[in-house]
C-alpha angles and dihedrals in degrees: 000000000000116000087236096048102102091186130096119212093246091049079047095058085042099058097041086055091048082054097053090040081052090057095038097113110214093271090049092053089044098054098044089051089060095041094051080058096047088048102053098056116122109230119186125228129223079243095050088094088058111046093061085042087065087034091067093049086050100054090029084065097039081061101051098048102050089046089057089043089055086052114286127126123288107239103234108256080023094159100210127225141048124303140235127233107201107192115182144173145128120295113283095027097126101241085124099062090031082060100040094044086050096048082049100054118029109089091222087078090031109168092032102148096013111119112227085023133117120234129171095224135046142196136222136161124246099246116235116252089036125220126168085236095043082055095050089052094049092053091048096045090044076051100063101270107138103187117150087224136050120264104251110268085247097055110033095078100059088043082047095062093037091058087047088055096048088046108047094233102159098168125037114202101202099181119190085041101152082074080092081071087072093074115097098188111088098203096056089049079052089059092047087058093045103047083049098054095043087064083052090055095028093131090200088055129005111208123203118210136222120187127181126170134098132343102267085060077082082083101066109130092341083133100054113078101211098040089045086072092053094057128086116180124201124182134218094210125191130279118257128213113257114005087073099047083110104044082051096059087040087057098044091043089052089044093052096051083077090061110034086176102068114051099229095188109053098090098049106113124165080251092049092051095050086049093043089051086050100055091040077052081236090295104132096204075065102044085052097050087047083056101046093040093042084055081055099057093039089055083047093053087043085234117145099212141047114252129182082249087066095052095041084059086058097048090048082052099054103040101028091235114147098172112104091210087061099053130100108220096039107049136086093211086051100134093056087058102110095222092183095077095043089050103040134059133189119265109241137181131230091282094056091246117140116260087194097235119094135221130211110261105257119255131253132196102198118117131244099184113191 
């Protein structure tokens, strides 16, 4: 930072907010207060049930360990070390926000997400592209090490394991994690795996994972017996019409208890639904953002209730379609509309070239009102 510069980074993000509240006409502030409060519903998953389910092996087992380990008696068959939790879906399914919500809230991980606090787990994403190296670096920096540079491939793990210890970090979230997919050498994949088990057998400080990315994550150490035993895998699958009509008008109703201006229910046919699954490609994390972002546009607009209108502008915006015919919830042939090309694109590097994963288009709130 220059010598003659007076203001922190943090006194600099402050000041350009302060300039965006200052042009916020009266309708925009108004908006963005509701929809702070839209956004910031919890709204449970079908899969909500199971994860602290497997939250409670996890820490069951955590338990038992570390008490053995204190003195008391080994179980017979006992396997020893830490386990690993394996949550997978697509993208947009909404295992994220059911692990974060479930991190936030359970007492056994009381002050996670609280700066200043102390928290036995901690949560990190999986870098892209993804090195062994690249991962270490993310957990120590996520950790408190400040370095201008990355700690050297061949140092960061142990300095890994060392900041975990001091800071009583007994469970590690990497979410994203199927970015270790990315790696072609096998070898190198080998040595993922590897780093990873030995925090599960490390005797001066067991570690517990949690992993959470793609489906093909559900591949992590099945082909390592005695890491296979360790694993337990539980997947966010998609939503069915219509066996989920109903979670879908108990979403939209929750949702709607945060704006009481705006009926949120009205449209929800059992059509709309189908259409609505269509367009979240049956992923629910992206049926709830269509919904939140569809209220947006309907407060814009200072309409009171959803409309299909409201929803076809978030699918424009998103996918940048302007053709009625193409949209989903326009259209009559709307069944036929391949969704999945309008709402992916392909992961890239710095250089533009092709990973070969994808990412969900990010999302935008600004109205095109027809």
């Amino acid at each position: 930072m220059s010598k003659t510069d007076p203001l922190t980074p943090s006194r600099k993000s402050e000041a350009f907010l302060d300039r965006i509240r200052s042009n916020q006409n009266e309708k925009r502030r108004s908006v963005a207060q509701i929809m702070g409060d839209v956004l910031s519903v919890h709204l449970p998953t079908a899969y909500d049930a199971d994860l602290n389910d497997q939250l409670d092996w996890l820490l069951d087992s955590m338990l038992l360990e570390l008490e053995c380990r204190n003195g008391a008696a080994t179980p017979r068959g006992m396997i020893r070390g830490g386990r690993v939790l394996v949550v997978t879906g697509e993208a947009g399914a909404g295992k994220s926000a059911a692990i974060d919500h479930a991190l936030r809230n359970r007492p056994e991980f009381a002050g996670y997400g609280i700066e200043g606090a102390w928290s036995p787990v901690d949560s990190v994403v999986a870098p892209s592209p993804f090195t062994l190296g690249a991962l270490g670096n993310a957990i120590v920096r996520r950790s408190g090490y400040e370095g201008r540079r990355d700690i050297q491939h061949s140092k960061v793990w142990p300095v890994v394991r060392e900041l975990l210890k001091e800071r009583g970090v007994r469970i590690l979230h990497i979410d994203e994690a199927q970015h270790g997919d990315e790696i072609v050498n096998q070898v190198a994949f080998r040595e993922v795996e590897n780093t990873l088990k030995r925090m599960l057998q490390e005797e001066d400080w067991l570690v517990w994972l949690i992993l959470s990315g793609l489906p093909e994550l559900a591949r992590f150490c099945q082909d390592d017996k005695s890491m296979k035993r360790r694993v337990r895998v539980l997947r966010f699958e998609p939503l069915r019409f219509p066996d989920h009509v109903e979670t879908i008008r108990d979403t939209a109703r929750r949702i709607g208890e945060a704006c009481p201006s705006v009926n949120c229910t009205t449209v929800m046919t059992d059509e709309f639904a189908n259409r609505l699954l269509h367009a979240a490609m049956r992923q629910f994390g992206i049926l709830v953002e269509y919904i939140q972002d569809a209220i947006g546009e309907c407060l814009t607009a200072g309409e009171s209730a959803l409309s299909a209108v409201h929803f076809a502008d978030v699918y424009s915006l998103r996918t940048g379609e302007l053709d009625d015919d193409m949209n989903v919830f326009l259209s009559r042939n709307w069944a036929s509309i391949s969704v999945e090309t309008s709402l992916y694109e392909e992961v890239v590097d710095d250089e533009g070239s092709v990973l070969g994963g994808r990412k969900l288009k990010g999302r935008r709130t600004r109205g095109v009102h027809r």
